[in-house]
C-alpha positions in Angstrom: 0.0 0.0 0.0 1.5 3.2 -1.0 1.3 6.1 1.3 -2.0 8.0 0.0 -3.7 4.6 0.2 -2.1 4.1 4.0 -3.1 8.1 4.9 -6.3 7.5 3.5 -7.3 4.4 5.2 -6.1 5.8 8.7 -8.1 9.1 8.4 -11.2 7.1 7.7 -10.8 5.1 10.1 -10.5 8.4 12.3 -13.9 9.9 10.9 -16.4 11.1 13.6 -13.4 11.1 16.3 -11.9 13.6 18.2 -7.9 12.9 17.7 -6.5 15.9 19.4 -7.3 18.4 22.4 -4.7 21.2 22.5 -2.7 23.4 25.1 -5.0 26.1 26.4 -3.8 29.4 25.6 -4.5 32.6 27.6 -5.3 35.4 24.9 -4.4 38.6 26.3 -4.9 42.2 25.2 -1.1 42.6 23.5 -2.3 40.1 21.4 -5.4 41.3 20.3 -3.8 44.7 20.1 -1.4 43.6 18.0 -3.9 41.8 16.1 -5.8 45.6 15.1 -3.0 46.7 14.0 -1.4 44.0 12.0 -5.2 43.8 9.9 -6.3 47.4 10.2 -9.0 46.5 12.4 -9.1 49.4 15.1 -12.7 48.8 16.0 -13.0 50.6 19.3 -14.9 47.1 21.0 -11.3 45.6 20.5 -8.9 47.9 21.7 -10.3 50.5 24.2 -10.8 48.5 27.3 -12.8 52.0 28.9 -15.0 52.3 26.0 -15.9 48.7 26.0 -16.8 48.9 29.5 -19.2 51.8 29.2 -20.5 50.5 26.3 -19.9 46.9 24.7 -22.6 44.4 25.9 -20.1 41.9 26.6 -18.5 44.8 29.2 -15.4 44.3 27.7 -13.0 44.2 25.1 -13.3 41.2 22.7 -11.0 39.5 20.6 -11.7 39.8 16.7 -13.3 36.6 15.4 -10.3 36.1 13.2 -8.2 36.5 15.5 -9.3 33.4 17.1 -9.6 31.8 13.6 -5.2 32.7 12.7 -4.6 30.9 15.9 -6.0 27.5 14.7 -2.6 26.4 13.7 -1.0 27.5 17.0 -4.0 25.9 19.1 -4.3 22.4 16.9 -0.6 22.4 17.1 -0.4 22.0 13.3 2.8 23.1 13.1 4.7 21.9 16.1 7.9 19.9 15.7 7.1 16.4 14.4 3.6 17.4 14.2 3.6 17.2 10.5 5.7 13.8 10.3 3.4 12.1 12.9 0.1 12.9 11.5 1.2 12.5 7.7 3.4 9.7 6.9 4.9 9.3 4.0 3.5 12.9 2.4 6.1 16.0 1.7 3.9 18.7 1.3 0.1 20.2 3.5 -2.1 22.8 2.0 -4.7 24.7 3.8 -7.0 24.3 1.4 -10.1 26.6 2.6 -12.8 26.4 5.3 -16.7 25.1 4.7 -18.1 27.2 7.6 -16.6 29.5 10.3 -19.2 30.6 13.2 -18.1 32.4 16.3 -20.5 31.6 18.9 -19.0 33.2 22.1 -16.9 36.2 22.0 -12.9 35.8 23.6 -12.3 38.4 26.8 -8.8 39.4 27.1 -7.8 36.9 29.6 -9.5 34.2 28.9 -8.0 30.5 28.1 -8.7 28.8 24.9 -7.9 25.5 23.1 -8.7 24.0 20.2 -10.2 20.3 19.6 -10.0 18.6 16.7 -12.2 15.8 15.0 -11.9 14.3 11.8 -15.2 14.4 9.3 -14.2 13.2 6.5 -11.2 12.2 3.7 -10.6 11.1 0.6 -8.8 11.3 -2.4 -7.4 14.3 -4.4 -5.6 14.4 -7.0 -2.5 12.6 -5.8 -3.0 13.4 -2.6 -5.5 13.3 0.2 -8.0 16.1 1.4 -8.4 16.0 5.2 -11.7 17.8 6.5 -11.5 18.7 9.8 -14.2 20.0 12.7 -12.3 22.5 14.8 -13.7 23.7 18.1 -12.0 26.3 19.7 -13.2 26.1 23.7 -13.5 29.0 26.2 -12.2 27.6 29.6 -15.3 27.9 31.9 -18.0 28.9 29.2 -20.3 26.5 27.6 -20.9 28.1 24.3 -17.5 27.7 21.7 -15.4 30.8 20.5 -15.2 29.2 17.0 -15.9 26.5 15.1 -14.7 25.6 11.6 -14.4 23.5 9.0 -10.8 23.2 7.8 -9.9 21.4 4.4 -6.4 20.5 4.6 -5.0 18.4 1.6 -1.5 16.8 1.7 0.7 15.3 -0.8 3.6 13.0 -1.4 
């Protein structure tokens, strides 16, 4: 079995299961800051704490939905040493292909801890390679309702 046939056959096998929970990350206001100012986006409900207090809903400053969204890779540990080696043997190359659907349930406070979670929905072939749909679910520690969740196509290739 060659190794799209082998990648293939263990993502299927993976389909409807969580395979990985990551680190929780606290995501302050730098961040978010830097965030605004890196994209352009200097809308005053992210980065003027005594605005937001007087007059966000939330009471505070939130991070932008995106924001959350750009961290996937950091939170699903994607890109950690051995990362790629371990979930894709025997491929050379990973492509973030696109998302399906992005929601952002719950807004992220400055100071809040968040991880990601990761199940596997679906594979198959493409092209010479293999497209990988994930469910990401990034968590708010403590809050019942999700910060994001999307649907990541990845496709990897020998």
């Amino acid at each position: 079995m060659d190794a799209v046939n082998e990648l293939l056959a263990r993502y299927r096998q993976s389909a409807g299961s969580e395979i990985a929970v990551g680190e929780w990350l606290v995501l302050d206001q730098e961040r978010v800051d830097a965030f605004a100012e890196a994209t352009g986006d200097m809308q005053w409900i992210h980065i003027d704490p005594e605005r937001a207090l007087a007059e966000s809903p939330f009471k505070s400053t939130i991070a932008h939905g995106f924001l959350t969204l750009s961290l996937l890779p950091l939170l699903t540990q994607a890109n950690a040493p051995g990362a790629f080696e371990k979930n894709y043997p025997g491929m050379k190359l990973r492509v973030n292909y696109g998302l399906n659907k992005v929601r952002f349930p719950s807004p992220v406070r400055p100071g809040d801890r968040i991880r990601a979670r990761t199940m596997v929905l679906e594979t198959g072939p493409a092209g010479n390679g293999v497209e990988i749909i994930y469910l990401l679910t990034v968590e708010i520690e403590g809050q019942d309702k999700p910060a994001c969740v999307a649907e990541q196509l990845v496709r990897v290739y020998p």
